[in-house]
N, C-alpha and C positions, 0 to 999 in steps of 0.2 A: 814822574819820570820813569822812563821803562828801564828793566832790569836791564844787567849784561848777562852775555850766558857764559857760565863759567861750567865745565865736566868736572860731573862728582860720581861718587862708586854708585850713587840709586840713577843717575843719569846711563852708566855705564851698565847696569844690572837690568835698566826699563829695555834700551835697546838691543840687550841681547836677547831678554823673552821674548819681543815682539821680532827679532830676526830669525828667533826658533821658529816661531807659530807661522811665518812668512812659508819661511821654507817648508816647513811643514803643509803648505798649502791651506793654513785656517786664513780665510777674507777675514780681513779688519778694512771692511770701507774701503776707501782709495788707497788705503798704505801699500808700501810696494818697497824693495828694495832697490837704494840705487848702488849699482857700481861701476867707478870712477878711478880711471887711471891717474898715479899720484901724478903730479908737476915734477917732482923731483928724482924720485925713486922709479917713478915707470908700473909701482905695483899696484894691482886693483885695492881699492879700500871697498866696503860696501856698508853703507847706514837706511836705515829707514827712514823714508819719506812720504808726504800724505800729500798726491796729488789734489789741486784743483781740477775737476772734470764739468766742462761747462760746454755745448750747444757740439759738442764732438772736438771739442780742442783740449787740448790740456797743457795745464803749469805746473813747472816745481816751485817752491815756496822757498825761501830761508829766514824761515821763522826767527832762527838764534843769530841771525845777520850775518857776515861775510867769516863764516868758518872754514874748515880744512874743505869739505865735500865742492864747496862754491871755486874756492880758488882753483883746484883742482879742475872744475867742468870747465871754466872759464876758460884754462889752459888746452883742455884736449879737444871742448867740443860734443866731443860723443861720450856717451855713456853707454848701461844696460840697464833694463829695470828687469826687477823678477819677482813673480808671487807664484810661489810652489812648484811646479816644475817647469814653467813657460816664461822665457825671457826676451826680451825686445830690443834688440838695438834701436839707440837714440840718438837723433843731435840736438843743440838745445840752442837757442837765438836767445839772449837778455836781453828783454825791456827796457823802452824807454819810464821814466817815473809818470807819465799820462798814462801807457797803456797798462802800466804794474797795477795801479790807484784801483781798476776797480777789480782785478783778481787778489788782490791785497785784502781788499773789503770780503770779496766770497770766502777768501779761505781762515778769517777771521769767524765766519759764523760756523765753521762747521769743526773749529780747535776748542778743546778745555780754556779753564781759566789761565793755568798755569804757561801754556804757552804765549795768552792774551796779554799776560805780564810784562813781556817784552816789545808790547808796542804802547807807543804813547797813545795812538788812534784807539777809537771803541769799534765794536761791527754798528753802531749809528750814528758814526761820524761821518761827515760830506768826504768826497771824492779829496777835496783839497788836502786833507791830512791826512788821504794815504798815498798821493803824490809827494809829502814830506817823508813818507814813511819810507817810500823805497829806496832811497839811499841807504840806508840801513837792513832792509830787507830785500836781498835780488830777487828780482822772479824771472822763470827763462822759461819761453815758450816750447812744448817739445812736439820734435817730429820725428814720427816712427820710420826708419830703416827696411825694417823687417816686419813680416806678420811673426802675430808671437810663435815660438817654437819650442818644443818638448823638449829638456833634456836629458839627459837619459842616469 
């Protein structure tokens, strides 16, 4: 059975290096920051995220399943993404669990073990149980706004 994701201080300490190194402009791969106006509060939160990047499309993943960042998009819609000084407005459309199933499968093969814990699927499991899977893991298809732009 897959983990739950519970935030611990190495949870909290992983994501702020890798929010350093963002802003700092070091590539990690598809990682990118997202920032998401709260549901409630109205205020940006911003967490790192590891796009799926496939045939010119791209997904957000939620790897730890339906936490604060998801409910949040859910609610506004739009987001920003940003790696180093160039940011992009976003809107994001959720999947159905057919079309999640096989960006669920891509973006399994390209996460640690450690993330992989949280799904019951493997990256060599049929399509069928990763249409189980996205219930528990949203994925939102994104489309860009804006060409990316400098900030300053």
């Amino acid at each position: 059975m897959a983990k739950t994701y519970h935030v611990n201080f190495a949870d909290r300490m992983e994501a702020a290096v890798i929010s350093t190194l963002l802003h700092a402009g070091v590539k990690l791969g598809t990682t990118s920051l997202l920032t998401v106006r709260g549901r409630k509060s109205g205020q940006p939160h911003t967490v790192p995220v590891l796009l799926v990047d496939q045939d010119g499309e791209r997904w957000l993943v939620a790897p730890y399943g339906t936490v604060q960042w998801v409910r949040n998009i859910r609610v506004a819609g739009t987001a920003t993404l940003t790696r180093g000084r160039r940011s992009e407005a976003i809107s994001v459309t959720e999947l159905e669990a057919k079309e999640a199933a096989p960006v669920l499968k891509q973006y399994l093969m390209h996460v640690s073990g450690g993330v992989r814990s949280y799904f019951d699927a493997t990256k060599h499991s049929p399509l069928e149980d990763f249409e189980r899977e996205a219930a528990r893991h949203p994925v939102f298809q994104i489309t860009s706004h804006s060409t990316a732009t400098s900030t300053a």
